[in-house]
Structure formats: structure tokens, C-alpha cells
N, C-alpha and C positions, 0 to 999 in steps of 0.2 A: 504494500500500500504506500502510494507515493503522499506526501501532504505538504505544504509550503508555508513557511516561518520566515518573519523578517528580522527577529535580531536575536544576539548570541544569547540575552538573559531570558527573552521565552523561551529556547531552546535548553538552557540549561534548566529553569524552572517546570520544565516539563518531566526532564531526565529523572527528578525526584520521585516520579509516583508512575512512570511506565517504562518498559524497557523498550529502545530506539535507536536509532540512528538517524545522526544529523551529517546532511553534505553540505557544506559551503564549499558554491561553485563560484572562485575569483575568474571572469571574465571580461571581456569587453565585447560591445554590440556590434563593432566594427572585425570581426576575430573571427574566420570563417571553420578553423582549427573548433573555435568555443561551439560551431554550430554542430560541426560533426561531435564532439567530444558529446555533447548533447545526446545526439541519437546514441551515441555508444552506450552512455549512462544507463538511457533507456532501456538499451537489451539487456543490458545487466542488472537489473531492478527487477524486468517480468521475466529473467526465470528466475530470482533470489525465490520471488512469492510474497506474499502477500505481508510476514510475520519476521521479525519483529518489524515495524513501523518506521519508515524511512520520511525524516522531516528535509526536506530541500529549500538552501536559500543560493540566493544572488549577489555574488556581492563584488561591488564595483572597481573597476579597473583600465585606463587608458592607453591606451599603445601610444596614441600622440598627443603626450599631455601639455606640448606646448601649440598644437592644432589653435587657427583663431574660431573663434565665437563661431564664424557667418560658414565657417570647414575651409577645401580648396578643391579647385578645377579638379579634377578625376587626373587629366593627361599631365596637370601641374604635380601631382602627387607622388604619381607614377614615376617620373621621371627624376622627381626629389631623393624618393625609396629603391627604385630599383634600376636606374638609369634610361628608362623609358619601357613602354611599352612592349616590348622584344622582352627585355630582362624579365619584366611581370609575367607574362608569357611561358616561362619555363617555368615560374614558379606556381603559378595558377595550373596550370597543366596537372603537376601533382594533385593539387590541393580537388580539383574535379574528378579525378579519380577515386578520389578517398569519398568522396560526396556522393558520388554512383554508387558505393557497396554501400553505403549507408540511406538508399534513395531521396539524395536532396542534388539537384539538380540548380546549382549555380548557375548565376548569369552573370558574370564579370561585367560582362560589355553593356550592360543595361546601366550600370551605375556610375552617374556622372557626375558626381563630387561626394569626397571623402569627407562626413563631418567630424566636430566637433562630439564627443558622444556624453558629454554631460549632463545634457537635458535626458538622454534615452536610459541612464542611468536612474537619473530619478523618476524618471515615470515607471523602473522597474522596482525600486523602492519602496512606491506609492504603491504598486502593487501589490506587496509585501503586505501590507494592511488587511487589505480586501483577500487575504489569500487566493492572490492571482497574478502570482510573480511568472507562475510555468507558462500561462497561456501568454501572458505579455511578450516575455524575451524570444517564447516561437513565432509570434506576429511580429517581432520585430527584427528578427533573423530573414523571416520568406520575404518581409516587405524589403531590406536591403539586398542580399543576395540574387532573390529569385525573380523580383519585381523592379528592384533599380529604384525605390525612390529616396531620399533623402531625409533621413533621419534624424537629424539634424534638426529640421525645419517643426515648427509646433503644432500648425494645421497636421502633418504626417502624425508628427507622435498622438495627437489628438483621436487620428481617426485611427490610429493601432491601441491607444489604449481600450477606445471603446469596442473595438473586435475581442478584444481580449477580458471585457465585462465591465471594464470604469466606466461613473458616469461623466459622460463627456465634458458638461458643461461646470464640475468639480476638477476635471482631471486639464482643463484650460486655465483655470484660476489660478494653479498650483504651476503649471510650467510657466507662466508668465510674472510669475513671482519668484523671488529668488530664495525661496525658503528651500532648506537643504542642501544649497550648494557647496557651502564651504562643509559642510559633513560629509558630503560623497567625495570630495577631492580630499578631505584629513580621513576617510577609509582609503582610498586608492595609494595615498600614502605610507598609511599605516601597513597595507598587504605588502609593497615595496620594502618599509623597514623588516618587516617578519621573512624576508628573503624571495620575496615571488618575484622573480625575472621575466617572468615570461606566462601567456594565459592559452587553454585555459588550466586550472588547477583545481584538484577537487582535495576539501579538507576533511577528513573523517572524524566525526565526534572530537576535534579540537585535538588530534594527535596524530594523523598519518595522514601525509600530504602524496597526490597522486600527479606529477604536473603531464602536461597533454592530451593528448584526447587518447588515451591508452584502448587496447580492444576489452570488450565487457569483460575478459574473465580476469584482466588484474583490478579492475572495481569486484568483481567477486572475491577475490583472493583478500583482498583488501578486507572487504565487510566481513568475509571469516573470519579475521582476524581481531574487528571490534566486537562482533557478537560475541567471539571466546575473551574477550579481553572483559565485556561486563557480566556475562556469566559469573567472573571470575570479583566481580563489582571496583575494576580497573579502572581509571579515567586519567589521564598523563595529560603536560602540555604536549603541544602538538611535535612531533619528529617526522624524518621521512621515511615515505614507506619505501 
């Protein structure tokens, strides 16, 4: 049973009276790695089964944290990161393959500017609330990758949150205000100071860290290893797995 939690102390004040597991997945909206890791996740959950109780959260992370406000040109970006269009090409190439065994079907060429992912963060936060963090960050993955549009933009995020169950006209108020900001950017930080280089990363109950989009059976291997570890009524800061 998959279920979505937004911060570390519901999660820990849960831990007291059932037994679970919690994954905090540091990613970024812009992380096509974070989309497949995504679906990996997923096979690895529906054969775990149902017991014990697996609580998922999101938690925020920038690849380009010096990106401005408004993003940039797609072909500007491109050519910033990997010396143009050619060089992306080879690496995208991979990255489509990996997205075929996993049935997500990338559009590179649809997406005409890289943003800013600040705001997409906290509209996955806001989600967070409403325990509708899962449905959010997948409308927000097909809308960038598979649809090309700009996530970035508020009208977008507006109409992904409400695909994803937010009330629209709450969930505009809130991206047009600056509430939250500087929280998401002192988390993306703070996953930075804790050693995360790179996304996506999956954290197991606050002690075994999985980084990349690993295939489902080292998420199995993994969660074997915290079911035996609170069987045993275990709980460590976090190490790698």
C-alpha cells in the first residue's frame, strides 16, 4: 500500500503506533532519471505487496539552482550543458531507452525552454497536504517530458495541479505568493549539505540512501533490509545503502 506524507515529523509521529516504511524521494521536476526512477519505484512496491505500509514523500531538489526566474531558451540551455544539441543527443539517446523499458515515452524535442523548477516544487509540497504529492509530480513529469510544456510558467502549474486534484483557484493564490520559497530552496540545501550530489535519491526510513533510478529489486533488497531492521525495533541516522 502506497500512501503520501509531507514532512519528516508526521512520518516519524506515525512510526510510533504502526509499523512502515517511509521513502523520501530527493528529486527535481526537471530530472528525466527522477521520472524513470519513478516507475522503477513503482515495480518495486506492487510486488513488495501490500504490508507493511509504505508512506512516500517528495522532496525538493535543483539541478540548476542558479536557472533565472523567467528559465532559458531550450537551444540556449542545451548548448550551455552539453555543447549543443548533437552532444544532448547522445545523451538523451540513452536516457529514451531507459524510458521505453519502463513505458514512458519522452519527447525531448517538444520542450522549448528549461525552467526554473521552484515554483513546481512547491506546488509538489502543497500537494503534500492534500495527500496528493504522487498524482502531482506524474502530471508534472508527462506535462514536461511527454507534452513539452513549461513548467515553469503558473497558468501550467495551475492546470497540473488541478489534474492532479488541487483546487485551482487555492492552488493560484499560493504560486503567486511567495510563501514557501525560501523553505524549498533551505530543503534543497539542506539534501546538498546531507551529501546528495546528484537526483534522483531514494531515502529509506531516515537510514539507507539508494541514489539513481536503481532497477526495482535493489528498492526490494533495500526495504528487506528496513522491515528486518524494525522487526528488530532499529531506527539509525541515515547511511548508504
Amino acid at each position: 500500500m502506497i500512501e503520501n506524507t509531507n514532512t519528516y515529523n508526521e512520518m516519524s509521529e506515525s512510526l510510533s503506533c504502526v509499523v512502515m516504511i517511509t521513502i523520501d524521494i530527493v528529486s527535481d521536476t526537471v530530472c528525466p532519471w527522477c521520472f524513470i526512477g519513478k516507475r522503477r519505484l513503482e515495480r518495486a512496491l506492487a510486488e513488495k505487496g501490500a504490508e507493511p505500509k509504505v508512506f512516500v514523500g517528495w522532496r525538493p531538489f535543483q539541478l540548476n539552482p542558479d536557472m533565472p526566474a523567467e528559465g532559458l531558451d531550450r537551444k540556449d540551455y542545451l548548448t550551455a550543458k552539453f555543447g549543443g544539441e548533437q552532444g544532448a543527443q547522445r545523451v538523451y539517446d540513452n536516457i529514451r531507452l531507459a524510458g521505453e523499458s519502463e513505458g514512458i515515452e519522452f519527447n525531448f524535442n517538444a520542450v522549448g525552454r528549461t525552467p526554473n523548477t521552484i515554483n513546481s516544487h512547491r506546488l509538489i509540497d502543497r500537494a503534500g497536504q492534500d495527500s496528493k504529492q504522487d498524482a502531482v509530480v506524474e502530471a508534472l513529469f508527462q506535462a514536461y517530458f511527454q507534452n513539452g510544456q513549461n513548467i515553469g510558467d503558473i497558468d501550467v502549474l495551475v492546470d497540473i495541479g488541478a489534474t492532479g486534484g488541487l483546487d485551482a483557484d487555492a492552488t493560484r493564490v499560493y504560486l503567486e505568493s511567495d510563501e514557501d520559497v525560501e523553505r524549498i530552496r533551505s530543503e534543497d540545501a539542506m539534501a546538498r549539505r546531507m551529501g546528495v550530489q546528484g537526483v534522483p535519491c531514494f531515502i529509506l526510513n531516515r537510514k539507507y540512501a539508494i541514489s539513481g533510478a536503481q532497477d526495482p529489486q535493489v528498492f526490494l533488497q533495500a526495504i528487506a533490509q528496513v522491515e528486518a531492521d524494525l522487526a528488530q525495533g532499529e531506527l539509525a541516522p541515515a547511511e548508504q545503502a
